[in-house]
C-alpha positions in Angstrom: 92.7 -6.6 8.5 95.7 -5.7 6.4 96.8 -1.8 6.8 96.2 -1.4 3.1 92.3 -2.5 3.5 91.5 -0.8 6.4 91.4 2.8 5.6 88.5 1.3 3.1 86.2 0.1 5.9 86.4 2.6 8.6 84.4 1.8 11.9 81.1 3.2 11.1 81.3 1.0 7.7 82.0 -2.5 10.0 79.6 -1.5 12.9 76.9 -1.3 9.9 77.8 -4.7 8.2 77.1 -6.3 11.5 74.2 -4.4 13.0 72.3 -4.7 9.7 73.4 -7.2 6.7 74.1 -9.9 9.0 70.7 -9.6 11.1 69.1 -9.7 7.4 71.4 -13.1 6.7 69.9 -14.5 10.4 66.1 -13.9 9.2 66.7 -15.1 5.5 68.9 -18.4 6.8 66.1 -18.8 9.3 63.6 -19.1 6.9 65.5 -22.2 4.8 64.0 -25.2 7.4 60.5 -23.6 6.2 61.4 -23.4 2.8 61.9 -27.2 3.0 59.5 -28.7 5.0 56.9 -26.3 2.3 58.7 -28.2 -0.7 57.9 -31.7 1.4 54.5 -30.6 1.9 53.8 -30.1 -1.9 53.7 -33.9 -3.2 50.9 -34.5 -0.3 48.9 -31.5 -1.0 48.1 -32.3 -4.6 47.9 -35.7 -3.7 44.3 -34.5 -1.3 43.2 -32.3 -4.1 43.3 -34.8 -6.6 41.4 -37.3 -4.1 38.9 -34.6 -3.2 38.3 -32.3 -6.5 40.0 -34.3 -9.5 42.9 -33.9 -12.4 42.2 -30.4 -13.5 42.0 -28.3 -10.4 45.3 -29.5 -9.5 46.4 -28.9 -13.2 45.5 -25.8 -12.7 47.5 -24.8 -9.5 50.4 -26.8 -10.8 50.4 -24.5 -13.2 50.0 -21.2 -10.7 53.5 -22.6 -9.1 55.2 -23.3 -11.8 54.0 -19.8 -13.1 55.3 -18.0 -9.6 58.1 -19.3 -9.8 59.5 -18.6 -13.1 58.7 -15.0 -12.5 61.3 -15.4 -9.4 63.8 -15.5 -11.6 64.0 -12.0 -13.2 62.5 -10.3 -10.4 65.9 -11.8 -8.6 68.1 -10.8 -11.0 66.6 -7.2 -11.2 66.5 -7.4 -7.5 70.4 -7.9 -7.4 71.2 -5.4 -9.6 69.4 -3.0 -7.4 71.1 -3.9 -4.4 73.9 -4.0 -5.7 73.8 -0.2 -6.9 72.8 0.7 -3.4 75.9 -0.7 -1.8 77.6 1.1 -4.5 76.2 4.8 -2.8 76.7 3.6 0.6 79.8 3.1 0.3 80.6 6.3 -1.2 78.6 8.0 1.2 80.5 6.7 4.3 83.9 6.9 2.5 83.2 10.6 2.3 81.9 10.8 5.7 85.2 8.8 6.9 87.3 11.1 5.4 85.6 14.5 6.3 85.7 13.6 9.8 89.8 12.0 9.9 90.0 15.9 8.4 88.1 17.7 10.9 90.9 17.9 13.3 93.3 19.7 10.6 90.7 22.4 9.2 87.9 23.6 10.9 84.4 22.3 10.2 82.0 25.4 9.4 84.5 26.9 6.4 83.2 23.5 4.2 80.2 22.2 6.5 77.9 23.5 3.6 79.6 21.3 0.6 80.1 18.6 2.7 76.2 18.4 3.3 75.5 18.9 -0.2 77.7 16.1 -1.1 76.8 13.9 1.4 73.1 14.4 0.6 73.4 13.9 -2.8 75.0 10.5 -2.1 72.0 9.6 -0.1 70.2 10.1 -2.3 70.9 8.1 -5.0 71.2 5.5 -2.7 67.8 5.9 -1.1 66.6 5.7 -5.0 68.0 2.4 -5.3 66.8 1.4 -1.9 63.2 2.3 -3.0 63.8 0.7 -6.3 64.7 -2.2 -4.7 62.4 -2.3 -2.0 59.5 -1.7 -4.6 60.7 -5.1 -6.2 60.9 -6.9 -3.3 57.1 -6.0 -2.1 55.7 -7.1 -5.8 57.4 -10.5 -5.2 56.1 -10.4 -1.5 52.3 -9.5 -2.9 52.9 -12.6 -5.5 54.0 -15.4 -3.3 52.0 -14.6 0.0 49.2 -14.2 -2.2 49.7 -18.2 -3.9 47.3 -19.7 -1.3 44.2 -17.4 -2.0 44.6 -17.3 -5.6 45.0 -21.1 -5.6 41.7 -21.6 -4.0 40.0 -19.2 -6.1 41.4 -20.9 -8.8 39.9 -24.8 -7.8 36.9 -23.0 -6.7 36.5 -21.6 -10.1 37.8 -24.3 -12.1 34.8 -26.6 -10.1 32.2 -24.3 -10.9 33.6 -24.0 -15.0 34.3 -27.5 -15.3 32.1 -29.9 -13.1 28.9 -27.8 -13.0 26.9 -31.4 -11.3 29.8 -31.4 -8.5 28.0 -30.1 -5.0 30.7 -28.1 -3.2 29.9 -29.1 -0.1 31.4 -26.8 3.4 33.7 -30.1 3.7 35.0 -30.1 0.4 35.7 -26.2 0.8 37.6 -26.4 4.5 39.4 -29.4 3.1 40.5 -27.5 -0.2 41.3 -24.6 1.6 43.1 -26.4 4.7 45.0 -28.4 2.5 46.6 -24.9 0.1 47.5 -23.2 3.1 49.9 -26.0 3.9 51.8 -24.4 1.5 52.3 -21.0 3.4 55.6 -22.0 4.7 57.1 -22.4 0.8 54.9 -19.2 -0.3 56.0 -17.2 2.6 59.4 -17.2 3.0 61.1 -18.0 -0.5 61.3 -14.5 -0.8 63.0 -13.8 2.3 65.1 -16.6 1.6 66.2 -15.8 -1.5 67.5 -12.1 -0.3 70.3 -14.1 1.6 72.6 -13.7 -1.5 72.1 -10.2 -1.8 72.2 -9.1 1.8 75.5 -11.2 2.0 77.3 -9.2 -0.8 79.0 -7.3 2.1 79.7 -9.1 4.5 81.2 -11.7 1.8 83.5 -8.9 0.4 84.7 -7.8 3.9 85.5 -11.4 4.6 87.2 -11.5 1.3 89.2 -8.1 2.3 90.6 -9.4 5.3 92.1 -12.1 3.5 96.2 -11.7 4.2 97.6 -10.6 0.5 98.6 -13.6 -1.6 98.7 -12.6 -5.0 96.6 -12.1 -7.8 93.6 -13.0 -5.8 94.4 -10.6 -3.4 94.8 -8.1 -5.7 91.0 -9.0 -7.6 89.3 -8.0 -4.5 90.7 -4.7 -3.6 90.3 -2.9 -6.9 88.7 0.1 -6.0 85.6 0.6 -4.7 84.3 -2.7 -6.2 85.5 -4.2 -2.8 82.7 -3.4 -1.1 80.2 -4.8 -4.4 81.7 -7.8 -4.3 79.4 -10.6 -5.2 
């Protein structure tokens, strides 16, 4: 790390990034290979509910998908703004924590240790705010998506019972219905852990960026004030 970075990320800062954004990256990368063989899985799914209850269930949890999904897109983006804002007080708050204590040695603690607590909790939080905010986000998209299996069944269960009023649901047709949604708990359950790897990575990614060696404008982008550690 170049001298110029380094008083930006003191220890405390780079202990953090590894102990806690990059276990987050581990558990969201780990949930791609799921995320894929859910996507495989969705082709054969309809396939045995069109074979078993006909066109317009399916139709009807096509639809539920399609539905889920575009309502991924702004919770993301509302999601990153969040997260964003969070790094933004975190970073303050250990700045002001790096420096108070690289100062402790020249003044003595107790004649400020009342300001500095006030400013330091007052950094925290806002930042727990945006944490909360965020976190609030994430658990409606979490509700949504693990939820995609149950509501789909209710939804060809219903659709039978509206639609094809002569059709016996027999217990075969129900476990196969059933048996054949949840194959789609992989995809349900972990695109929205999977989809946090961008925004758990905004740190680490601007660290990595930091300890670039200095070679020109680029340089120069990335270590304009405290967007360093926003980065995205």
């Amino acid at each position: 790390m170049s001298s110029r970075l380094l008083p930006s990320y003191p220890a405390g800062h780079i202990i953090s990034l590894m102990a806690v954004d990059c276990t987050h990256i581990s558990v969201a990368v780990a949930g791609v290979p799921k995320v894929a063989v859910g996507v495989l899985c969705v082709p054969v799914v309809l396939f045995a509910l069109w074979r078993r209850v006909g066109t317009l269930p399916v139709v009807c949890c096509v639809a539920w998908q399609l539905l889920t999904l575009f309502l991924l897109m702004p919770f993301v983006k509302l999601q990153k703004k969040l997260w964003l804002r969070k790094l933004k007080w975190h970073d303050a708050r250990l700045r002001k924590i790096a420096d108070i204590l690289s100062s402790v040695r020249l003044v003595k603690l107790y004649a400020w240790e009342e300001t500095f607590a006030d400013s330091v909790t007052e950094l925290r939080r806002r930042e727990v705010t945006e944490q909360f905010s965020s976190n609030l986000v994430d658990g409606l998209m979490d509700c949504i998506f693990v939820s995609s299996s149950s509501v789909m069944s209710t939804v060809v269960f219903t659709t039978l019972a509206g639609f094809y009023p002569d059709k016996v649901l027999t217990a075969s047709l129900s476990f196969s219905c059933v048996y054949a949604l949840s194959l789609l708990d992989p995809i349900n359950g972990n695109i929205v852990t999977t989809k946090k790897t961008p925004g758990n990575s905004a740190g680490p990614r601007a660290f990595h960026e930091g300890t670039i060696p200095a070679t020109g404008p680029q340089y120069s982008q990335h270590l304009d004030g405290p967007s360093v550690l926003v980065a995205w």
